[in-house]
N, C-alpha and C positions, 0 to 999 in steps of 0.2 A: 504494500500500500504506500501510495507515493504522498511526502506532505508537505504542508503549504509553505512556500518559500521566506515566509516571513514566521512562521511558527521554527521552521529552522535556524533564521536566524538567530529568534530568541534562546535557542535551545544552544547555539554554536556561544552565545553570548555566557553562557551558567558554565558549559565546558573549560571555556577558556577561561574564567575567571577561576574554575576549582584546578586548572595547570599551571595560573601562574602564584596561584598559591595553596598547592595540596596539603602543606602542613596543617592547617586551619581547617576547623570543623564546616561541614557544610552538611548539613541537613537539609531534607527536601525542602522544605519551608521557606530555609535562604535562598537556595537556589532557585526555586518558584517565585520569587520576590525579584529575583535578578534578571527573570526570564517574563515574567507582568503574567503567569498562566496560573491556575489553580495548581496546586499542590497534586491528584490526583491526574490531570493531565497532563504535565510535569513531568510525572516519573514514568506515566506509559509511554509519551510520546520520545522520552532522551532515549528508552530503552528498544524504544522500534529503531530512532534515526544511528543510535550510536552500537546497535548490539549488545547492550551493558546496561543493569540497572547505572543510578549516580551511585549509588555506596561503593559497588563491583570497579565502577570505572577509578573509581580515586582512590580504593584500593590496591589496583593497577600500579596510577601512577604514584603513589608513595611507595611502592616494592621496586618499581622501575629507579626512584632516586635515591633509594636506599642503596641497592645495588652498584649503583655508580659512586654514592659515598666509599662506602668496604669497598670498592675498586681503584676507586683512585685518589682516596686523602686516606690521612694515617689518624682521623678521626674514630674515640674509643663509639664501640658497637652503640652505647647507652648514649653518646651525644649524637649519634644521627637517629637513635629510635626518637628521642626527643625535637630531632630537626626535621623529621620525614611526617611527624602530626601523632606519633601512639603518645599517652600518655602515664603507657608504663611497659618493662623494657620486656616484662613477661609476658605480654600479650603481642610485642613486637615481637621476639622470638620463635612463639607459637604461631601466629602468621606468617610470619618469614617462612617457617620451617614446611610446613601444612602447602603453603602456594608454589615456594622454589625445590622442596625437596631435600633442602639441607639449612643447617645453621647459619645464620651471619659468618660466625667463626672460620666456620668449615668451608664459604662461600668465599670468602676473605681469603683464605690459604689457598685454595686453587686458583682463583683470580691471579696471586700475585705470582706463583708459579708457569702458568698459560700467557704473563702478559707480554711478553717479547712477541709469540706470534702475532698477535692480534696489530702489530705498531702499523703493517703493511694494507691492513682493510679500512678500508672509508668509517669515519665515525658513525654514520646514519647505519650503514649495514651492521653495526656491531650495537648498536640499539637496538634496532630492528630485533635483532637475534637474542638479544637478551628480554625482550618483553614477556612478563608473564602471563600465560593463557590461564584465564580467568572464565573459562566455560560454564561453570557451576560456581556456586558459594561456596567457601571455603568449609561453611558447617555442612553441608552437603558431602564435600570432599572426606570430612572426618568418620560422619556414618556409614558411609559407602567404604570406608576404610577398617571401622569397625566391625561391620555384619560381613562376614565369611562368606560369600555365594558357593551355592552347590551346585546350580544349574544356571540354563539361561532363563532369565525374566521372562513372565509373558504379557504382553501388552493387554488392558483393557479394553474392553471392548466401548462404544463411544455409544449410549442409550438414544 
């Protein structure tokens, strides 16, 4: 479903305001204030235009400038969980861990080990490759993690 060019705007306008500063809370509410739409159309309509509720997408982007902290300052783990928006370091760790797969720590140490090859590829392509897929929620990622499947699922049937 295609939409209206000026609802996009609005919607491009809430984005860019939660990229150029993702540390900072942003609640539908604000970001519905920033975009002039109701709260409710708001979150359906960023999720149509952008593939991503706003929690999911700015989630996103603090994991994406975390990542490039631990990558290239010598900033302790607990001063970029605090400059990336978590407000505490144990919840930044368990989402770190949950969305990339491994620890700040752990993410830190291979980075600086890998980072001579990387000197040769365009900085966009090594963004690009480093962004995290964010396809489900992360609490979704942890149940799906927890329950042990025995078989394959089978779809519901639609009444």
């Amino acid at each position: 479903m295609s939409q209206d060019p000026v609802l996009l705007r609005r919607l491009l306008r809430a984005k860019d305001k939660m990229d150029a500063a993702s540390h900072e809370e942003w609640p539908v509410e604000r970001l519905a204030r920033v975009s002039h739409v109701s709260e409710a159309h708001f979150a359906r309509a960023f999720k149509e235009a952008f593939g991503a509720p706003p929690h999911r997408y700015l989630l996103t982007r603090r994991i994406e400038r975390a990542k490039a902290l631990l990558r290239d300052t010598e900033l302790s783990i607990t001063e970029i969980a605090f400059q990336t928006g978590w407000s505490s370091l144990g919840t930044f760790g368990r989402t770190f861990r949950d969305v990339t797969g491994e620890s700040p720590g752990a993410l830190r140490d291979r980075e600086k080990t890998a980072l001579h090859a990387l000197e040769q590829v365009p900085h966009c392509f090594v963004s690009a490759a480093y962004r995290p897929d964010l396809k489900s929620a992360v609490s979704e990622k942890r149940r799906q993690e927890a329950v042990p499947r025995v078989g394959p699922r089978k779809k519901r049937e639609a009444p």
